[in-house]
N, C-alpha and C positions, 0 to 999 in steps of 0.2 A: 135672698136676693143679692146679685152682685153690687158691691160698692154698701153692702152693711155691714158691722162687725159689731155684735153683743160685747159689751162693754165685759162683760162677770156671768158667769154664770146665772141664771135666774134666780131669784131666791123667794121662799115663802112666809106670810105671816103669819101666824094666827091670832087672832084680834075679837070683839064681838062687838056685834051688829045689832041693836035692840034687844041687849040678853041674850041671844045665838050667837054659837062661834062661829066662825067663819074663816076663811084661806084667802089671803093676798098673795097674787102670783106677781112680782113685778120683773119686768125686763127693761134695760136701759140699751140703748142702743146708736152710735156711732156711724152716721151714714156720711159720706163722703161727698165731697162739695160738688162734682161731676156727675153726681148721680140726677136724673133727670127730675122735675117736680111733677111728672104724669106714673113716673115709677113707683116714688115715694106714695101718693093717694090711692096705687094701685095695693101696696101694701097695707095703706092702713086699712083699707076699703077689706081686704081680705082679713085681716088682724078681727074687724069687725065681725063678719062674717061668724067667726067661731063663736059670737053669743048666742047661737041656735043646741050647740051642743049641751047636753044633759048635764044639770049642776054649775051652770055658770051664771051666777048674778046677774053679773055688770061686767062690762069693757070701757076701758079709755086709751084712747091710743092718740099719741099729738106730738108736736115739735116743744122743746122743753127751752123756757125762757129767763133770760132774770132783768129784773128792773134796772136803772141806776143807780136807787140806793139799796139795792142787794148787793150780796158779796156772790161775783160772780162762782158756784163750785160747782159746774158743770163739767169741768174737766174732759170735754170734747166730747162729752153725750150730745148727742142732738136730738134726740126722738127717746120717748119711754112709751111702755104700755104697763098696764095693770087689769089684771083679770081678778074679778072676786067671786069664790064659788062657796055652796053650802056646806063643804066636807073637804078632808084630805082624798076620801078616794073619789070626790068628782074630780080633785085637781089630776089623782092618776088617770083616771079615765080620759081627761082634755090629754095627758100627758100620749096615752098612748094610740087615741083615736087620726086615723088618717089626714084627718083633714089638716089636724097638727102638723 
C-alpha cells in the first residue's frame, strides 16, 4: 500500500503454545500521516483476511500506542501485525501463497 514502509524486515519466533511450538511472524510498520483512515482499515481488513489460509492460528493487526507513563520506543512504527501459525512450513506456505 502506498504511504507504508515496513519498518525491518519481518522476523520469526519460535515460542510454545500450551506445550506446542509454534511461529510468530511479526511485522512492524510505518505508515505516513497522509495516508487516508478508509485506506489504513482497508489494509488491516485484508491483513485479516489471511486468517483463512492453512496453518494460521491467530492474527492481530492495530495501530501501536504507548501510555504516558511508558517510555515512548516506537521509533515511528505506527501499525504492527502478528500472525501465529502451527509450524515453520505453514509460515512458508503464508509466505508463498498468493493472497500474501
Amino acid at each position: 500500500m502506498k504511504g507504508v514502509k515496513r519498518d525491518d524486515e519481518a522476523g520469526a519466533i519460535e515460542s510454545k503454545m500450551a506445550g506446542q511450538k509454534v511461529i510468530d511472524h511479526v511485522v512492524l510498520l510505518k505508515v505516513r500521516d497522509d495516508v487516508a483512515e478508509e485506506d489504513i482499515e482497508r489494509m488491516r481488513q485484508g491483513v485479516l483476511g489471511l486468517r483463512t489460509l492453512p496453518g494460521v492460528l491467530t492474527i492481530t493487526v492495530g495501530k501501536t500506542f504507548a501510555e504516558e507513563w511508558m517510555p515512548d520506543r516506537r521509533n515511528g512504527v505506527t501499525h504492527s501485525l502478528s500472525v501465529r501459525f502451527v509450524s515453520k512450513d505453514a509460515l512458508k506456505v503464508y509466505q508463498d501463497h498468493p493472497m500474501h
